[in-house]
C-alpha positions as CSV (number, residue, x, y, z in Angstrom):
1,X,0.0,0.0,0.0
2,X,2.8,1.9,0.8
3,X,4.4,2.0,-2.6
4,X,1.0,2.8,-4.2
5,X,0.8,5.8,-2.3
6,X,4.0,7.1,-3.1
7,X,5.1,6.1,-6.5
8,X,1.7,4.3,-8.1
9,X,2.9,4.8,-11.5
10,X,6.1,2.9,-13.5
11,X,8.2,5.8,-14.0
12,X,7.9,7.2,-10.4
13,X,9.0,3.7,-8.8
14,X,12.1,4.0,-11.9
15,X,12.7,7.6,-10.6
16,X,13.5,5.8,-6.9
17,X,15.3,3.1,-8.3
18,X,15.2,-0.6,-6.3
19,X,16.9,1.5,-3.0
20,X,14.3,4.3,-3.1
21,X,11.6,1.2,-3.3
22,X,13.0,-0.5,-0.7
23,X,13.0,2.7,1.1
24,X,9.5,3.5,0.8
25,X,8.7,0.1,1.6
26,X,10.6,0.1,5.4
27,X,8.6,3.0,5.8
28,X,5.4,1.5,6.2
29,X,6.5,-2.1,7.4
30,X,8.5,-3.3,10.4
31,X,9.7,-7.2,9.1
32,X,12.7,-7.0,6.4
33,X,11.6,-6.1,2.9
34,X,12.9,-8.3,0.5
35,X,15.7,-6.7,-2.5
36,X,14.2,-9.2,-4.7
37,X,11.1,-8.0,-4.1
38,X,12.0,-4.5,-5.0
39,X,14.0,-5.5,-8.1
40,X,10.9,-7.2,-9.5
41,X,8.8,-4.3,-9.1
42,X,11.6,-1.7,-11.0
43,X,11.5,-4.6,-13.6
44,X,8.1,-4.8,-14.4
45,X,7.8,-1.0,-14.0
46,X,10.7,-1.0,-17.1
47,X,8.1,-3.1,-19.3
48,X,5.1,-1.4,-18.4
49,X,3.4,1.2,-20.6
50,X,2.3,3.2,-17.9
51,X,1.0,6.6,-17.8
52,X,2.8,9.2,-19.8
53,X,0.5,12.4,-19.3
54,X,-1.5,13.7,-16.6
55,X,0.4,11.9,-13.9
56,X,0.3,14.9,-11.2
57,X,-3.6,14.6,-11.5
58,X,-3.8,11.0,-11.9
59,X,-1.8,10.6,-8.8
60,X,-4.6,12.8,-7.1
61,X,-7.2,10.8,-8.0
62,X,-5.6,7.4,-6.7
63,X,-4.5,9.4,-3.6
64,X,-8.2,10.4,-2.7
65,X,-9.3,7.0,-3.7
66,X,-6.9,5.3,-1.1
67,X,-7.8,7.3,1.5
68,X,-11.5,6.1,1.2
């Protein structure tokens, strides 16, 4: 949940890299985050599509959908 609150689109989560992931993740959870975890996501977030315009008021709309 963590990560879709702070980078829910492909080329935020490749803007933070795998550390900047894993970073995001240790914020919301206390066990140890898995690397290969993180790697997986940064690689599927390099094959994605994803959004290319409109992302500042995409990522508004998903924000005040998680929050409900």
């Amino acid at each position: 949940m963590q990560i879709m609150k702070s980078c829910p689109f492909p080329s935020l989560i490749l803007e933070l890299g795998v550390n900047g992931v894993l970073a995001e993740i240790r914020k919301a959870v206390k066990k140890s985050v898995g690397l290969k975890k993180a790697r997986q996501l940064v690689e599927t977030a390099k094959e994605s599509i994803g959004v290319k315009y409109g992302l500042a008021s995409a990522k508004l709309k998903l924000e005040l959908m998680l929050e409900n």
